[in-house]
C-alpha positions as CSV (number, residue, x, y, z in Angstrom):
1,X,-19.2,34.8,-11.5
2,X,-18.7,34.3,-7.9
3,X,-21.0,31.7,-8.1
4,X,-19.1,29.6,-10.5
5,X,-16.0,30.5,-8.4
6,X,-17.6,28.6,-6.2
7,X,-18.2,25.6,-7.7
8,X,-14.4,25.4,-9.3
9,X,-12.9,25.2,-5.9
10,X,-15.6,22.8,-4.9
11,X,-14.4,20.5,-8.3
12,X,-11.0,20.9,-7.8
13,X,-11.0,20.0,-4.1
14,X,-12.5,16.8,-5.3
15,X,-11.0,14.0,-7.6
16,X,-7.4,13.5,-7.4
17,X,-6.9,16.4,-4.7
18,X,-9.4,15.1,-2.4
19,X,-8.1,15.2,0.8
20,X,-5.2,16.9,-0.3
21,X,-6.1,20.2,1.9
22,X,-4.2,22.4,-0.9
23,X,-5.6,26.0,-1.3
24,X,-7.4,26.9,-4.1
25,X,-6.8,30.7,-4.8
26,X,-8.7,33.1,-6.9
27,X,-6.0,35.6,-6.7
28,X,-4.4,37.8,-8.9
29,X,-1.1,35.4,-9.2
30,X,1.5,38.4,-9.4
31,X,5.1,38.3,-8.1
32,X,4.3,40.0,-4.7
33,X,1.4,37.6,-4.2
34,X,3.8,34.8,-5.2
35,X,6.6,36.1,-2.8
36,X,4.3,35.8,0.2
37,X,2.8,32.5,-0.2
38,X,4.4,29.8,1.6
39,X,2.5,26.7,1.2
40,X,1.4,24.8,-2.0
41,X,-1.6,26.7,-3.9
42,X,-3.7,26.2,-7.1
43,X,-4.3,29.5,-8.8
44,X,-7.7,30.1,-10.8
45,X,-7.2,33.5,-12.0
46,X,-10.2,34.8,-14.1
47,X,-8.3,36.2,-17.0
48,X,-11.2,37.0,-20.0
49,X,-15.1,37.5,-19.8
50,X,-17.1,37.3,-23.2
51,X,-20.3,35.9,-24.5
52,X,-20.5,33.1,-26.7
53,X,-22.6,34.6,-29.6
54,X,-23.5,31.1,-31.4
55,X,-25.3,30.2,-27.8
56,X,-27.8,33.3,-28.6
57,X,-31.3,32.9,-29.0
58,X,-33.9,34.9,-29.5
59,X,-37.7,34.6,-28.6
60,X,-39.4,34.5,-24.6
61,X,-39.2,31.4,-22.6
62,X,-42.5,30.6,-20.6
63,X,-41.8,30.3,-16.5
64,X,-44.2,27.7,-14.6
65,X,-45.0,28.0,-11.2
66,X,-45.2,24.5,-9.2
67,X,-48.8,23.7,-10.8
68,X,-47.3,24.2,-14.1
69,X,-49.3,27.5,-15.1
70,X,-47.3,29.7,-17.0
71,X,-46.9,33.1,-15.0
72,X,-44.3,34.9,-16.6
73,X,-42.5,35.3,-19.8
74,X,-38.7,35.9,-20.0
75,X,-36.2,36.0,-22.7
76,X,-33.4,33.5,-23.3
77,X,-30.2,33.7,-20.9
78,X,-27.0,34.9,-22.8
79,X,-23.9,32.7,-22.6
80,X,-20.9,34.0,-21.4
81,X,-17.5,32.6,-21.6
82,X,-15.3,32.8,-18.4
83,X,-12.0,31.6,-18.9
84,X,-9.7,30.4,-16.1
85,X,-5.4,30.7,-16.0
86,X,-5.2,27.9,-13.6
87,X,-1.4,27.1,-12.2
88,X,0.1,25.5,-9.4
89,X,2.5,26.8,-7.2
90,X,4.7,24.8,-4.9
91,X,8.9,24.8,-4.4
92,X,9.9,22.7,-7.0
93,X,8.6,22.2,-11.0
94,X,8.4,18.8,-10.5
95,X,5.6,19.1,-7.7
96,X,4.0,22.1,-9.5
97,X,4.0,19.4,-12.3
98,X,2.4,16.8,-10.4
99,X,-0.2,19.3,-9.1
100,X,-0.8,20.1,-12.7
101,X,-1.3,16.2,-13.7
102,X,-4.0,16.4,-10.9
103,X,-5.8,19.3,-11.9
104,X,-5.7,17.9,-15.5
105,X,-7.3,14.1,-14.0
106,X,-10.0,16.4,-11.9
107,X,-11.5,18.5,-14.1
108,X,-11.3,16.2,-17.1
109,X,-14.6,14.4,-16.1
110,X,-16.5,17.2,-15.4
111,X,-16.9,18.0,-19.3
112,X,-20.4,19.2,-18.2
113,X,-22.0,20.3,-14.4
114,X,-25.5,19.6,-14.0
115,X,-27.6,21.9,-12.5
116,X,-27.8,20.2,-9.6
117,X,-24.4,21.0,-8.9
118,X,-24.6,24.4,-9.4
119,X,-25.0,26.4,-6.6
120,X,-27.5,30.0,-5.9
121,X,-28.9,31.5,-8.7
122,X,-27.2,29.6,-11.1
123,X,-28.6,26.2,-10.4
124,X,-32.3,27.9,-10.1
125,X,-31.7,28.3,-14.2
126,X,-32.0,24.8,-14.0
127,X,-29.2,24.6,-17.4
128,X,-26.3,22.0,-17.2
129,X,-22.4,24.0,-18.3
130,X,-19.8,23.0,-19.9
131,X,-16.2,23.1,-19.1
132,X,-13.8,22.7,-21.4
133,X,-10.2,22.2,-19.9
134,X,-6.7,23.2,-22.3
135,X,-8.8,25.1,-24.7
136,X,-7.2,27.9,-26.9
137,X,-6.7,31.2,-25.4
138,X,-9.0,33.7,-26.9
139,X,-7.5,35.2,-30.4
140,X,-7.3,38.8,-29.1
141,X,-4.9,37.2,-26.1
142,X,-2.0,34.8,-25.6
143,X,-0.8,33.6,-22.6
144,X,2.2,35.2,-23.1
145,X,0.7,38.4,-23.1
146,X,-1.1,37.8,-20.1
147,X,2.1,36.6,-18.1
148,X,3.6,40.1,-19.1
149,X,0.7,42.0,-17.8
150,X,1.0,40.0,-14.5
151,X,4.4,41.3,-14.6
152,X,5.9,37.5,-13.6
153,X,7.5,34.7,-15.9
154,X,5.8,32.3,-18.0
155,X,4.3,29.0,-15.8
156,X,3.0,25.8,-17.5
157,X,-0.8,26.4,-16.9
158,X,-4.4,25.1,-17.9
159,X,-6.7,27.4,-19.9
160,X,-10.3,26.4,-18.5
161,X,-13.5,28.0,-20.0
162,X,-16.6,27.6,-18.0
163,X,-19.7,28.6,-20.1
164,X,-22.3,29.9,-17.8
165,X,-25.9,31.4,-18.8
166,X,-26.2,34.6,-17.5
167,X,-30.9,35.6,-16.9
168,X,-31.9,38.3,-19.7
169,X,-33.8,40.6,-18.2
170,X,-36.5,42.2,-17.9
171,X,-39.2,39.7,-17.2
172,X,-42.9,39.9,-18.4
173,X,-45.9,39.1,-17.1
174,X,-47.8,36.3,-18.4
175,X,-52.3,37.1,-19.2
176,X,-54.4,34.8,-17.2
177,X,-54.8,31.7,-18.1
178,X,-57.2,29.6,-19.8
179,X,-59.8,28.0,-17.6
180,X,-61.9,27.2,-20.4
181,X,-60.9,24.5,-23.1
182,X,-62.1,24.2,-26.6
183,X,-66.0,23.5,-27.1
184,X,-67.5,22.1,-30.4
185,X,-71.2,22.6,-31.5
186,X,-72.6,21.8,-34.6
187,X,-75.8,23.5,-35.9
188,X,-78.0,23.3,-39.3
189,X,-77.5,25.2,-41.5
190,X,-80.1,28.1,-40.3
191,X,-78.3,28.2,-37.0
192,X,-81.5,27.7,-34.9
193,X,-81.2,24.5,-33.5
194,X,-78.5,21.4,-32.5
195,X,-77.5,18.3,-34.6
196,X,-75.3,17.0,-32.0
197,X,-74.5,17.4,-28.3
198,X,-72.0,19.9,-27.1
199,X,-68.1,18.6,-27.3
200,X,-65.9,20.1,-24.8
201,X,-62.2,19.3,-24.7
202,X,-60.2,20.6,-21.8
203,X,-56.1,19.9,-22.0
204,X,-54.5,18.7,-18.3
205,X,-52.8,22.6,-17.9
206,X,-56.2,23.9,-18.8
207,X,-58.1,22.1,-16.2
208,X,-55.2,22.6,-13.6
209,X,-55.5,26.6,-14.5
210,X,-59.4,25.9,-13.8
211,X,-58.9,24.6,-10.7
212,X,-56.5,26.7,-9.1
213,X,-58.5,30.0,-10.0
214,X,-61.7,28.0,-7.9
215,X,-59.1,27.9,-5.1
């Protein structure tokens, strides 16, 4: 999660606030935090955790080294939904509007981060994550609801979901792998002697596996 903290900020210090030098805050956005800020802030308060059950899958994945031998098995990563209250805070409703408005023209063109983007242990997945930006709050909350617990008044804010795979562990070791690739021989019918010379077929990962256990 911190992780994709990080890579929020990054996003929304780009686009339309680039160069803007307004804070990004991860803060709880209550009325004694809002009573001691004094200079414009975007808020990104993490509000709901849950997985996203249709991304399930069942079944191991194989993991390669850098010669493309499988060395270990693991299972698929769960998906979990992280879902942002993001607001903007400044003097006036009209700037806290336009902040808004920026937000919105930022994060609308990052529908979907590629792993390259995506910092630590999270990039290393190597699985691109979607954002979706003024999606509907999760049944089981409003935002209402979640203004009242805050104990402040209702804002005009952005409900962003960032759907991030999240490892299944334990991983397993992967058996040795095969040196030897498949090898034809055909025989009479007594077995005692050869019709035809020995066939041998030996895949690319095969012979790769081959010659890294000779090294």
């Amino acid at each position: 999660m911190h992780e994709v903290d990080e890579v929020l900020k990054e996003v929304l210090g780009s686009g339309a606030l680039d160069g803007s030098g307004i804070e990004v805050s991860f803060d709880v956005p209550t009325r004694d935090w809002a009573a001691r800020r004094n200079a414009p802030v975007i808020n990104a308060y993490l509000y709901d955790i849950r997985e996203d059950v249709s991304r399930r899958q069942g079944g191991r994945a194989p993991v390669v080294d850098d010669r493309d031998i499988v060395v270990r098995r693991r299972r698929a990563p769960r998906w979990f939904r992280l879902s942002y209250l993001v607001t903007a805070w400044t003097k006036t409703p009209q700037d806290e509007h336009r902040l808004l408005s920026a937000v919105l023209a930022t994060l609308l063109p990052h529908e979907l981060l590629p792993p390259q983007r995506l910092p630590g242990a999270l990039g290393l997945l190597g699985l691109p994550v979607p954002v979706t930006v003024g999606s509907v709050p999760a049944e089981s909350r409003s935002l209402a609801d979640i203004w009242s617990a805050l104990g402040g008044e209702l804002k005009p804010s952005l409900d962003v979901v960032v759907t991030v795979p999240f490892p299944a562990y334990p991983e397993y070791d992967a058996g040795p792998p095969v040196t030897e690739g498949a090898v034809v021989r055909v025989r009479d019918v007594d077995g005692d002697s050869l019709r035809s010379a020995e066939r041998a077929h030996r895949p690319r990962h095969v012979a790769a596996a081959r010659a890294a256990r000779e090294q």
